[in-house]
PQR file of N, CA, C, O and H, with PARSE charges and radii, in Angstrom:
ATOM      1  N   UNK A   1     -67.371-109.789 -63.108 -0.4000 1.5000
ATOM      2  CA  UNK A   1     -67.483-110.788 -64.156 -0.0000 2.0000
ATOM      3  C   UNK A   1     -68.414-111.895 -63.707  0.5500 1.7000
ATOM      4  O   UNK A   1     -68.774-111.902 -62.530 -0.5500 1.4000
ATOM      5  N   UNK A   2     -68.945-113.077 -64.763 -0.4000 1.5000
ATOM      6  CA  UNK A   2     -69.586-113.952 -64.359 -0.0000 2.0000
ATOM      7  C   UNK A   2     -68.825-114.983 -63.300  0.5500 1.7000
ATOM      8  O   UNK A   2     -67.731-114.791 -62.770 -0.5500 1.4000
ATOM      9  H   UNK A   2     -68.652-113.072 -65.719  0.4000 1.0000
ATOM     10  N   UNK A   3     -69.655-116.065 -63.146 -0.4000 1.5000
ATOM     11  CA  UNK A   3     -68.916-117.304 -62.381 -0.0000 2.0000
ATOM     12  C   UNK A   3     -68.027-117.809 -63.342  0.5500 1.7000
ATOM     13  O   UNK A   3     -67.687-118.934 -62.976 -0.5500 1.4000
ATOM     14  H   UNK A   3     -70.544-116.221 -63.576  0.4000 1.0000
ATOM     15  N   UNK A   4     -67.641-117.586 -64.108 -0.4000 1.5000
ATOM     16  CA  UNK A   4     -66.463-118.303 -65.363 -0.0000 2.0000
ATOM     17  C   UNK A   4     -65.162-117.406 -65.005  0.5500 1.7000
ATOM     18  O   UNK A   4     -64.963-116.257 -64.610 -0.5500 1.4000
ATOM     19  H   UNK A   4     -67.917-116.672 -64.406  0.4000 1.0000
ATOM     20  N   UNK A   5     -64.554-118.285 -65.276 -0.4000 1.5000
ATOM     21  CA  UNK A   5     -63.014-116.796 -64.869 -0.0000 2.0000
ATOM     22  C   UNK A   5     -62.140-116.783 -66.187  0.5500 1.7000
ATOM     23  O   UNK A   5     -61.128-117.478 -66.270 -0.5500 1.4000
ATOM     24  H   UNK A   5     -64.716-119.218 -65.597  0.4000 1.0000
ATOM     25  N   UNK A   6     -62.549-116.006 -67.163 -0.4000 1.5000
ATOM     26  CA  UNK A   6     -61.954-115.976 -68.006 -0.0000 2.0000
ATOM     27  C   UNK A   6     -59.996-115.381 -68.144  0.5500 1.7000
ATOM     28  O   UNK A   6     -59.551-114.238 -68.242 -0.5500 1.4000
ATOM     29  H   UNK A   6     -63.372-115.441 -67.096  0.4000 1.0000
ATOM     30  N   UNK A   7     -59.526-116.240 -68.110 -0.4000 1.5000
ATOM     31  CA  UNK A   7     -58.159-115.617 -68.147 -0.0000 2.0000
ATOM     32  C   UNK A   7     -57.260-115.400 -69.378  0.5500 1.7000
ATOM     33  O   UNK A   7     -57.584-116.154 -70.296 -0.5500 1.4000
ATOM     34  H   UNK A   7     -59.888-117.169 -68.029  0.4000 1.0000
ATOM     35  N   UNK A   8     -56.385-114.715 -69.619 -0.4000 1.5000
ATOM     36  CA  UNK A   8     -55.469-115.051 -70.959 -0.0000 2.0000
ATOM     37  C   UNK A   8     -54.827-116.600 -71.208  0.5500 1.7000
ATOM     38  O   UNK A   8     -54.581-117.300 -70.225 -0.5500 1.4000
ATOM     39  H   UNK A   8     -56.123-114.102 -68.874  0.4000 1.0000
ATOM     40  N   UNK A   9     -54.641-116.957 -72.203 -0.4000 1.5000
ATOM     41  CA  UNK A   9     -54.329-118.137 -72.605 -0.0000 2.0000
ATOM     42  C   UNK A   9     -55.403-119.257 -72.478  0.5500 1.7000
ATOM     43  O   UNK A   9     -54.986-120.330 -72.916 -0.5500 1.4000
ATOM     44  H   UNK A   9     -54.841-116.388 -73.001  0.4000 1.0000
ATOM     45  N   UNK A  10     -56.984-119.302 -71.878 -0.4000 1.5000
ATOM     46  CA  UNK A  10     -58.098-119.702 -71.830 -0.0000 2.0000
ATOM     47  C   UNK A  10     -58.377-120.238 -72.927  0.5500 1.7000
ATOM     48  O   UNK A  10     -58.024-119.502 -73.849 -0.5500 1.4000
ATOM     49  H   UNK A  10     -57.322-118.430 -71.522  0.4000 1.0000
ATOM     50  N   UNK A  11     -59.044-121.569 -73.416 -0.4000 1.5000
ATOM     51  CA  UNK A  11     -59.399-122.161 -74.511 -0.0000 2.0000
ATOM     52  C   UNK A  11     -60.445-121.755 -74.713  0.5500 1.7000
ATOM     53  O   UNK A  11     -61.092-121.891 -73.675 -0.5500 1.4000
ATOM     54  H   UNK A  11     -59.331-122.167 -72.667  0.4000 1.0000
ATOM     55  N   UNK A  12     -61.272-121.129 -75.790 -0.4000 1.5000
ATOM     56  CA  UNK A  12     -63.214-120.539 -75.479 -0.0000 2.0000
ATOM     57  C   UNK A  12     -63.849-120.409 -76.761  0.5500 1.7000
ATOM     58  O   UNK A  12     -63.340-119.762 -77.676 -0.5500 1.4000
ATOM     59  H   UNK A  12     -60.746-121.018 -76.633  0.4000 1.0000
ATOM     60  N   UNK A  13     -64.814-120.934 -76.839 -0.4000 1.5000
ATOM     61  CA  UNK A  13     -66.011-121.224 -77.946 -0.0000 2.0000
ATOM     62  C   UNK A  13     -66.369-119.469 -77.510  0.5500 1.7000
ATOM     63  O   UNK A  13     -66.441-118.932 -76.405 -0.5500 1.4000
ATOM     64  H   UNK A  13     -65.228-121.460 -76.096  0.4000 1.0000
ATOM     65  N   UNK A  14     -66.558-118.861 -79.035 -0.4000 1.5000
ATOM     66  CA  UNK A  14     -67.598-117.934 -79.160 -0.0000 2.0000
ATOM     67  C   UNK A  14     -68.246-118.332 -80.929  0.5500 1.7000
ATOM     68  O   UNK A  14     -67.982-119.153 -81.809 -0.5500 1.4000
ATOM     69  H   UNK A  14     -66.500-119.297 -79.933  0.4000 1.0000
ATOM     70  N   UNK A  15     -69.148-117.257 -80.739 -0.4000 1.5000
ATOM     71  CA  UNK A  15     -69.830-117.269 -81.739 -0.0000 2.0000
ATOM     72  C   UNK A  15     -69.343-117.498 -82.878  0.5500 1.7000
ATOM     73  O   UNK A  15     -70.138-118.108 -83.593 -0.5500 1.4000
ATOM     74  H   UNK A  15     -69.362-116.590 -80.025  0.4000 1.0000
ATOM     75  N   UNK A  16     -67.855-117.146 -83.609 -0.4000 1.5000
ATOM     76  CA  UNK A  16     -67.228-117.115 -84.553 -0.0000 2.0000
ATOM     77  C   UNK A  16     -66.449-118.338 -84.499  0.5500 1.7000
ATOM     78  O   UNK A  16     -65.763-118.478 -85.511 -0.5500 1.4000
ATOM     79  H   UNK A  16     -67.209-116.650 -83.028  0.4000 1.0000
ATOM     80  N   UNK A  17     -66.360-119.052 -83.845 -0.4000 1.5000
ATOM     81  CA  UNK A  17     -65.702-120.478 -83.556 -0.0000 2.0000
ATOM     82  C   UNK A  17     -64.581-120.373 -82.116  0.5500 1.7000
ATOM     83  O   UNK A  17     -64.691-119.515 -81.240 -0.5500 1.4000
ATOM     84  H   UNK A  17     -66.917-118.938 -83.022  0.4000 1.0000
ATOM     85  N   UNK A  18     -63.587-121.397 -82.145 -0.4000 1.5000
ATOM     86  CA  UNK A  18     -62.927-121.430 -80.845 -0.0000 2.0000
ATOM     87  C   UNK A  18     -61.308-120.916 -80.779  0.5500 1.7000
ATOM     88  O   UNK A  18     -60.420-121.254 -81.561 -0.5500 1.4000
ATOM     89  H   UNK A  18     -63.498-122.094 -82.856  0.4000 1.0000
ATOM     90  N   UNK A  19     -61.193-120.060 -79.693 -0.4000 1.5000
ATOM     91  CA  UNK A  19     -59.992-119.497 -79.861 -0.0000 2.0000
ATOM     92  C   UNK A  19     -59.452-119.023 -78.399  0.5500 1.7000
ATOM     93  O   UNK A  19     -60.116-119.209 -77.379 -0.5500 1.4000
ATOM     94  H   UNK A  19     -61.914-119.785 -79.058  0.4000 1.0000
ATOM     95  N   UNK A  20     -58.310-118.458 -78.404 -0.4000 1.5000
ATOM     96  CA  UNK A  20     -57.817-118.213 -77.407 -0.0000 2.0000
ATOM     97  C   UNK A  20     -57.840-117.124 -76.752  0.5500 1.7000
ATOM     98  O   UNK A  20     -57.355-116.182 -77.380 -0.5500 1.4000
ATOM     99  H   UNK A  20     -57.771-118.307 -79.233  0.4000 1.0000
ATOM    100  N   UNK A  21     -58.391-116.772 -75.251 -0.4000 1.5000
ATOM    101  CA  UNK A  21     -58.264-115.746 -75.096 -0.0000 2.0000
ATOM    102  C   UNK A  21     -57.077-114.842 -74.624  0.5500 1.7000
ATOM    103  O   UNK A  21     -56.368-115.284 -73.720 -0.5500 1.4000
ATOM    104  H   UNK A  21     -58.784-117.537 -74.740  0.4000 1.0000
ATOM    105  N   UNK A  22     -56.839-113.786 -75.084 -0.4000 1.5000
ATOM    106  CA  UNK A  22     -55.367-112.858 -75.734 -0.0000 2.0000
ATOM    107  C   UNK A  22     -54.983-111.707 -74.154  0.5500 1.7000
ATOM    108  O   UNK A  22     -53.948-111.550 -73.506 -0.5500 1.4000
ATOM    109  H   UNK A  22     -57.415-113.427 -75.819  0.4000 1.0000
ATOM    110  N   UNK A  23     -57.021-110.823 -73.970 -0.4000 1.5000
ATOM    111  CA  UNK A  23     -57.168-109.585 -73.098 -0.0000 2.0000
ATOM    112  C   UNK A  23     -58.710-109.616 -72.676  0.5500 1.7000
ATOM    113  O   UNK A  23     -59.592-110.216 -73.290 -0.5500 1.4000
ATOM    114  H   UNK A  23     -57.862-110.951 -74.497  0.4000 1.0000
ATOM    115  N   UNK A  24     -58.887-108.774 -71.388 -0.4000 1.5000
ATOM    116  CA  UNK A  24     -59.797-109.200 -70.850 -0.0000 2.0000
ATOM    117  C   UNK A  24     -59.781-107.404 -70.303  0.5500 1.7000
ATOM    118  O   UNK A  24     -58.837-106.948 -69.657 -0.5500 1.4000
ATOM    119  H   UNK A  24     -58.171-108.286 -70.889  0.4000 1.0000
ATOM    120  N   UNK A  25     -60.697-106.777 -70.609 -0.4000 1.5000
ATOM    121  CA  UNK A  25     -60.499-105.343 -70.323 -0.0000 2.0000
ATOM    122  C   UNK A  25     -62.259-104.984 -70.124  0.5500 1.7000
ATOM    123  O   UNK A  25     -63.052-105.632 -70.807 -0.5500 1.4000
ATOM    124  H   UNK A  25     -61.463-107.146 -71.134  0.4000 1.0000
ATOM    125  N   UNK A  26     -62.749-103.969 -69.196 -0.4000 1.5000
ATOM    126  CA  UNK A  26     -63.656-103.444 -68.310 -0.0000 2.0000
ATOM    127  C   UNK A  26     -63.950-102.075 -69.153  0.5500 1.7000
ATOM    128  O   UNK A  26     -63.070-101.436 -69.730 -0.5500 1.4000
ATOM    129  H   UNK A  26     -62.105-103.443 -68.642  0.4000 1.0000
ATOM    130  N   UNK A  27     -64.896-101.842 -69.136 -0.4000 1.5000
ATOM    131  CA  UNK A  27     -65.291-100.725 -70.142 -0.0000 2.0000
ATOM    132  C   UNK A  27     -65.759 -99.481 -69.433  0.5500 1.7000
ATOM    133  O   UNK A  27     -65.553 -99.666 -68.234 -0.5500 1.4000
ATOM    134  H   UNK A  27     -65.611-102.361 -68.667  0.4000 1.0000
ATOM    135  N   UNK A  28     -66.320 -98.244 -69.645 -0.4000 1.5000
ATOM    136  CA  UNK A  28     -66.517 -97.522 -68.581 -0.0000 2.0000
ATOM    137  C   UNK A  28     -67.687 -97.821 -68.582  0.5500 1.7000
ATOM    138  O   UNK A  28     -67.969 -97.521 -67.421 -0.5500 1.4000
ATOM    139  H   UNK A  28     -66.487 -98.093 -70.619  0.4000 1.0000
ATOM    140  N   UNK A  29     -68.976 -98.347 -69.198 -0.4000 1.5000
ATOM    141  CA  UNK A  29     -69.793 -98.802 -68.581 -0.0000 2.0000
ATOM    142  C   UNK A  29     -70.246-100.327 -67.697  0.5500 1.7000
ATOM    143  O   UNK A  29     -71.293-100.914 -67.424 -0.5500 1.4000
ATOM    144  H   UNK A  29     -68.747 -98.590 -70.141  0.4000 1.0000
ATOM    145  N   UNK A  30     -68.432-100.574 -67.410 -0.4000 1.5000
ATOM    146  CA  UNK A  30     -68.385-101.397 -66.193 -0.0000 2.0000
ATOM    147  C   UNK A  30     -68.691-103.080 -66.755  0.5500 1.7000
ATOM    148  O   UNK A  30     -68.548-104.124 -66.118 -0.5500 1.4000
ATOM    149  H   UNK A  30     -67.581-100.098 -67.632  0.4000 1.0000
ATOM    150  N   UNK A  31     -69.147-102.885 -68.141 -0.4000 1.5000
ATOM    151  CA  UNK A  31     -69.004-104.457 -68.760 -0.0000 2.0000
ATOM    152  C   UNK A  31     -67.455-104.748 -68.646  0.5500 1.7000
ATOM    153  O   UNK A  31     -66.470-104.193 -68.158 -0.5500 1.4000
ATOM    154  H   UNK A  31     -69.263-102.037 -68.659  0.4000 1.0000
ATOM    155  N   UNK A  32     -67.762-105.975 -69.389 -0.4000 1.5000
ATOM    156  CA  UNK A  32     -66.137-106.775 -69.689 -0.0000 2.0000
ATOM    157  C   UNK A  32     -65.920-107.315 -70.855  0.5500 1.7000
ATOM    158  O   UNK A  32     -66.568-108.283 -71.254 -0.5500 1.4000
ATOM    159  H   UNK A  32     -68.562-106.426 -69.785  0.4000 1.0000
ATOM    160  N   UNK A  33     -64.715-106.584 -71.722 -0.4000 1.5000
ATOM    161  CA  UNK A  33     -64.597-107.639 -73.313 -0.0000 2.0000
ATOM    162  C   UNK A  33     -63.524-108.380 -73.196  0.5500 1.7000
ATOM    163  O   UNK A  33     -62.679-108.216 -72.315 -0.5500 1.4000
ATOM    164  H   UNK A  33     -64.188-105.798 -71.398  0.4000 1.0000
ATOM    165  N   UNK A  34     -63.478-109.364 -74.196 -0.4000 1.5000
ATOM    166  CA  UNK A  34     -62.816-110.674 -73.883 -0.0000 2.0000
ATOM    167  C   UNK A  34     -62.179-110.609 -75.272  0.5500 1.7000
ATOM    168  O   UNK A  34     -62.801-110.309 -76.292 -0.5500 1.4000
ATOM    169  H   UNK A  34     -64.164-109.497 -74.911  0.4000 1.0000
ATOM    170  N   UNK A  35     -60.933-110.906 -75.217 -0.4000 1.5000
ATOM    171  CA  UNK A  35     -60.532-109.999 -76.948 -0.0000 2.0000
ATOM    172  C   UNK A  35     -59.774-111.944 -77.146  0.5500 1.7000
ATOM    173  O   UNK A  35     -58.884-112.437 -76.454 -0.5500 1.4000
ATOM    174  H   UNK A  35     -60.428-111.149 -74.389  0.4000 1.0000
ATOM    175  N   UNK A  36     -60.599-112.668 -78.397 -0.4000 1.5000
ATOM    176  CA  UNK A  36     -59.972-113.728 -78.524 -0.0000 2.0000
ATOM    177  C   UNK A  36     -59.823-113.623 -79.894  0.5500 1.7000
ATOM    178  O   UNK A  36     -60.497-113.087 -80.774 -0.5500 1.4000
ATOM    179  H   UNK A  36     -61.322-112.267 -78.960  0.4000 1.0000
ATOM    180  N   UNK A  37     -58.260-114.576 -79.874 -0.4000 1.5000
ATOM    181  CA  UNK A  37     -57.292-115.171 -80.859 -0.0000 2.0000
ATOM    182  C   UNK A  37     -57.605-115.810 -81.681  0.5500 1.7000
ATOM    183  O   UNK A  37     -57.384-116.941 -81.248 -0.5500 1.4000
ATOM    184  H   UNK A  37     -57.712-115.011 -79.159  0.4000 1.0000
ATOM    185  N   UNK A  38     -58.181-115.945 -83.092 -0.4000 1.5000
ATOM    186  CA  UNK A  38     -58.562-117.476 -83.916 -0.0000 2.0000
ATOM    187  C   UNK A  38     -57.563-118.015 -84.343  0.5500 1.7000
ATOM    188  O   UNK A  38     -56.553-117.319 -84.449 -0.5500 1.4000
ATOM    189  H   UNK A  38     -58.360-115.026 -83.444  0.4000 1.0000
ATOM    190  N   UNK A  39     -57.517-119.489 -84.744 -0.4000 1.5000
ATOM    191  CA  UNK A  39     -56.573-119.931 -85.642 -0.0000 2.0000
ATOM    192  C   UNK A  39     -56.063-119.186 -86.549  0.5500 1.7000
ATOM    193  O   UNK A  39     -55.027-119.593 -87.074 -0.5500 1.4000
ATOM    194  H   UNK A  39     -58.337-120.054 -84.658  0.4000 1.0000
ATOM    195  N   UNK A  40     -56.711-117.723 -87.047 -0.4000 1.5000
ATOM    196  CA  UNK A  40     -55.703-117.036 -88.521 -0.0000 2.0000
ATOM    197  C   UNK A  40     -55.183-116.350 -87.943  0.5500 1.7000
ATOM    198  O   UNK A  40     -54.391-115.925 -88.783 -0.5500 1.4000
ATOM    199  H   UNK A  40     -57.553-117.392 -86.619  0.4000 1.0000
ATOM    200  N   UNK A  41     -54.870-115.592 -86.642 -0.4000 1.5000
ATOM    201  CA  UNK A  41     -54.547-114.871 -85.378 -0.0000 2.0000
ATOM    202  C   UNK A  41     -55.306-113.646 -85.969  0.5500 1.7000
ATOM    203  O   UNK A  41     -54.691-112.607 -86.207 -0.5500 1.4000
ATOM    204  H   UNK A  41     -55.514-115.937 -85.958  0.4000 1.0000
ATOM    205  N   UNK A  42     -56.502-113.753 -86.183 -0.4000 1.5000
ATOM    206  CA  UNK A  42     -57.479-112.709 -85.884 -0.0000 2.0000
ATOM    207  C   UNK A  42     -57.554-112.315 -84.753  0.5500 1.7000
ATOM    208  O   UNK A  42     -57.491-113.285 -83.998 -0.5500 1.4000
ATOM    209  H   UNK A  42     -57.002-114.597 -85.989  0.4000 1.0000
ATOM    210  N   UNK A  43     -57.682-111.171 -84.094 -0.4000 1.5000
ATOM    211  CA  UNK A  43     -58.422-110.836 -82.572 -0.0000 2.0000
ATOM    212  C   UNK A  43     -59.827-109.868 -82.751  0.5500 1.7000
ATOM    213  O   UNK A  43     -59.970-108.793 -83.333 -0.5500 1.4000
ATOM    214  H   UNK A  43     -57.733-110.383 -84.708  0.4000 1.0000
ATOM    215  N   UNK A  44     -60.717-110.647 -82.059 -0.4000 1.5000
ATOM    216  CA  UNK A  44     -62.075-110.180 -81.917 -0.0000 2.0000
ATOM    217  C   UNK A  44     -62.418-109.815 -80.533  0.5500 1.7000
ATOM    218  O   UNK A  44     -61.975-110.563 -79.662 -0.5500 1.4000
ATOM    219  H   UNK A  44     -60.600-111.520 -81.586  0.4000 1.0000
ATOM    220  N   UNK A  45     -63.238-108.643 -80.111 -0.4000 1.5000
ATOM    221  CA  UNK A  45     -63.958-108.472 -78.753 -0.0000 2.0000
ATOM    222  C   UNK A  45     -65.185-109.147 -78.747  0.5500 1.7000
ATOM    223  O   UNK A  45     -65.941-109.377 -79.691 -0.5500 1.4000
ATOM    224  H   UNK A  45     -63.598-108.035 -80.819  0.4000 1.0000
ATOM    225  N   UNK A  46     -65.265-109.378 -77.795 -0.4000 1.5000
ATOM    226  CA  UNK A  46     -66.795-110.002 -77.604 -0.0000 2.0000
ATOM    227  C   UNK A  46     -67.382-109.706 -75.971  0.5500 1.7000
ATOM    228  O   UNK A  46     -66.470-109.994 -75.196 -0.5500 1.4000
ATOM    229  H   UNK A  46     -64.651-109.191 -77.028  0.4000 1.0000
ATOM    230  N   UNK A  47     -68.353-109.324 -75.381 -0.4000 1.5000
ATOM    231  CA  UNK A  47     -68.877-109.178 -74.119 -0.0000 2.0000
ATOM    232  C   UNK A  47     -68.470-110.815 -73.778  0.5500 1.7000
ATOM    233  O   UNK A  47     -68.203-111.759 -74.521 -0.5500 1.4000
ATOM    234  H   UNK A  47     -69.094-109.089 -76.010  0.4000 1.0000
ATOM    235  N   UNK A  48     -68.555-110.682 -72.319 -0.4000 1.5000
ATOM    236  CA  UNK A  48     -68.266-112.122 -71.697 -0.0000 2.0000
ATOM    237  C   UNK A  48     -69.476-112.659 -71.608  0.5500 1.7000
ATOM    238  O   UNK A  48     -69.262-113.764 -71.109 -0.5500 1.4000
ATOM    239  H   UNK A  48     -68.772-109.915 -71.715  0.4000 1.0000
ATOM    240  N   UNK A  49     -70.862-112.530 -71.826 -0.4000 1.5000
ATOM    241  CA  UNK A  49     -72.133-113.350 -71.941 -0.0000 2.0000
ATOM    242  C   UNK A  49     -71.969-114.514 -73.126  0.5500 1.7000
ATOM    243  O   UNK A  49     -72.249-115.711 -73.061 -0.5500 1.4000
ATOM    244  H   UNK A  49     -71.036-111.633 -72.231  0.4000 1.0000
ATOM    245  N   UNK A  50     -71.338-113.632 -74.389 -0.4000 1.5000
ATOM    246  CA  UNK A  50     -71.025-114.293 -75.553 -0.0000 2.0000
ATOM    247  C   UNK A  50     -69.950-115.771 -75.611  0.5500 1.7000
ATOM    248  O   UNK A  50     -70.186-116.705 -76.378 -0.5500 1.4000
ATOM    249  H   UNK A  50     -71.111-112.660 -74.442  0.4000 1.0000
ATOM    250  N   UNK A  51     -68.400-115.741 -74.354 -0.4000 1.5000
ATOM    251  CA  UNK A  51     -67.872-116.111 -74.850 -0.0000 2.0000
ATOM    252  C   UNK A  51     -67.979-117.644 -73.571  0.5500 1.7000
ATOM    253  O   UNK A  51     -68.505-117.677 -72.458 -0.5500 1.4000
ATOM    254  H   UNK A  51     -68.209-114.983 -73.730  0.4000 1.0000
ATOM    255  N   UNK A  52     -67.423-118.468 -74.156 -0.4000 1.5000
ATOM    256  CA  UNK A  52     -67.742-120.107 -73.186 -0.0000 2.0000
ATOM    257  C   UNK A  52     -66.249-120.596 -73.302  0.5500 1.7000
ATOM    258  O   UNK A  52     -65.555-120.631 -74.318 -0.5500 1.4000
ATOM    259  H   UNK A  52     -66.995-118.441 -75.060  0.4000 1.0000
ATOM    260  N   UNK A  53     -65.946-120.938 -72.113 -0.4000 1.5000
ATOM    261  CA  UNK A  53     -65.222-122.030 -71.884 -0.0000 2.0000
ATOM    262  C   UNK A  53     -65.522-123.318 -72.516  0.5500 1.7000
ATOM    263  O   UNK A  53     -66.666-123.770 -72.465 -0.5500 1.4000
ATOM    264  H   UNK A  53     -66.509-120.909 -71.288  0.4000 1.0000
ATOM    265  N   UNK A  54     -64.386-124.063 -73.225 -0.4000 1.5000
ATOM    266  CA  UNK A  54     -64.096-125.000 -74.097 -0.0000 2.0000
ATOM    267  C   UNK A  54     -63.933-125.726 -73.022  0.5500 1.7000
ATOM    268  O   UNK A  54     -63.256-125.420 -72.041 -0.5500 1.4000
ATOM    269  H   UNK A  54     -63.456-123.696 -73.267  0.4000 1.0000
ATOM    270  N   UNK A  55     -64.636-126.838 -73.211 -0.4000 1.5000
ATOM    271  CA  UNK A  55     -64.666-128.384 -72.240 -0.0000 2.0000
ATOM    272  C   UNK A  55     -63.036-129.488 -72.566  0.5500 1.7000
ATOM    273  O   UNK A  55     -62.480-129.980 -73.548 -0.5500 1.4000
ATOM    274  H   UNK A  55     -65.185-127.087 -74.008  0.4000 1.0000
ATOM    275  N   UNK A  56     -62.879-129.451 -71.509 -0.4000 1.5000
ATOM    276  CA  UNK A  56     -61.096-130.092 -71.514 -0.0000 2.0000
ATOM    277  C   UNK A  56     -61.371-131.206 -71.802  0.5500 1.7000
ATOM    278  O   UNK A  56     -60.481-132.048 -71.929 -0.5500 1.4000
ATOM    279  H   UNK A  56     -63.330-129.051 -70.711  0.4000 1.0000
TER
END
């Protein structure tokens, strides 16, 4: 993964707005998706390039 350590319960801006991250799972081509929570409890994947840590 990058220098960010994305964990479950993580606060994180992606593209679709800011949400929580839920799962964090490795693909067989060795990427990483980041499966976050929105306020409607949608869950979306997103590659971890996509997703940012929310500033405390």
């Amino acid at each position: 993964m990058s220098q960010t350590v994305l964990t479950p319960g993580a606060d994180v801006t992606t593209p679709h707005g800011r949400g929580l991250v839920v799962d964090v799972r490795a693909t067989p081509a060795g990427t990483f998706l980041v499966g976050v929570e929105d306020a409607d409890g949608e869950v979306r994947y997103f590659t971890e390039k996509v997703v940012r840590l929310t500033a405390a």
